[in-house]
C-alpha positions, -999 to +999 in steps of 0.1 A: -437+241+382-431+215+410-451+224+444-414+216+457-401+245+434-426+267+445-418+263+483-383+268+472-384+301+456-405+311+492-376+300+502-356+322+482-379+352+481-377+355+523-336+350+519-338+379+492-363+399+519-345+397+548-309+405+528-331+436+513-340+444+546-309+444+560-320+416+587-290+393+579-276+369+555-293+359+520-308+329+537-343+316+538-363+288+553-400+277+551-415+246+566-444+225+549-469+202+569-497+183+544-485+208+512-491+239+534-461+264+543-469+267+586-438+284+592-411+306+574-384+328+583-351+347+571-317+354+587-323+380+612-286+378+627-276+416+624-312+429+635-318+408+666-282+410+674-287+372+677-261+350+661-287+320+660-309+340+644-300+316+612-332+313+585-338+275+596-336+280+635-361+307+634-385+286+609-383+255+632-387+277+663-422+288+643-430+256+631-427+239+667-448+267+683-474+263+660-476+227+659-468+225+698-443+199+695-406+201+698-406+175+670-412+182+630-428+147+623-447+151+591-427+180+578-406+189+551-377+219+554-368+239+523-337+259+528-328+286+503-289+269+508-273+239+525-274+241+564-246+257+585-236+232+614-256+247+637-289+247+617-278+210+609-278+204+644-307+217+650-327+200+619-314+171+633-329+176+667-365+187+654-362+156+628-382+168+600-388+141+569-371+157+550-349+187+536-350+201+501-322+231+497-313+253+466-277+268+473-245+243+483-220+256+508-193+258+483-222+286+474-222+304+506-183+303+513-182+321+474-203+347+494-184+347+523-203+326+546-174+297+548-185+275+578-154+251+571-140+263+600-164+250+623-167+213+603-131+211+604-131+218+643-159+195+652-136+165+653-107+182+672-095+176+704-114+200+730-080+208+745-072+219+709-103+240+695-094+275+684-117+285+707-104+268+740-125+240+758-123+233+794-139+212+810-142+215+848-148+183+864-171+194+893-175+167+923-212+168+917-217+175+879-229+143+869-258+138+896-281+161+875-279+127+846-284+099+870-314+123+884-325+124+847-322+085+847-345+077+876-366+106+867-399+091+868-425+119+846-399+129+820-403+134+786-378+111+762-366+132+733 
């Protein structure tokens, strides 16, 4: 067995946990820096009331602490399926290496977990989301970015 086949079914054993468990979905996540697992997690959506709570945001919110770093430079993710938007989003944003994931989201939507929803509303016009959009264009709204511009000690990310 592959070491990427045995982070993988970790991957699978934590989805199978927290389902067991009753802590959420049957999704699992662990991260791997230099062939070592530094952090892990399981959808903990109906337990923590949270409906971030995904496997992957809770594994990169570990894996950031421990490394002290908002970035995952040197990692890889191994998802127990392929990433709802959100988690994309957010895998995107920590830019690990790489991903490895077992399950498709053809998988997921078998299971009932059909984000298609929100892929097919990501390109919509905000006046035209299901959930309505508004933006409220505030005199002042836009300082805060040219502030961020000339902002002398910030932190580029």
């Amino acid at each position: 067995m592959s070491q990427h086949e045995e982070f993988m079914l970790e991957a699978i054993r934590l989805a199978r946990q927290g389902m067991n468990e009753n802590q959420g979905g049957p999704f699992g996540c662990v991260i791997v820096k230099d062939h070592q697992i530094i952090a892990s997690g399981y959808n903990s959506v109906l337990s923590s009331l949270d409906p971030t709570a995904h496997a992957e945001i809770t594994a990169i919110r570990q894996a950031c602490q421990k490394l002290q770093s908002f970035q995952l430079t040197g990692c890889t993710l191994y998802t127990s399926c392929e990433p709802c938007p959100m988690c994309l989003g957010a895998i995107y944003w920590a830019r690990p290496d790489r991903i490895y994931y077992a399950s498709s989201r053809k998988d997921a939507a078998y299971a009932g977990f059909d984000d298609e929803f929100i892929y097919r509303e990501i390109p919509v016009a905000t006046e035209k989301r299901v959930i309505p959009f508004v933006q409220l264009k505030l005199e002042h709204a836009r300082d805060i970015f040219r502030e961020w511009i000339n902002k002398i000690d910030k932190t580029e990310y």
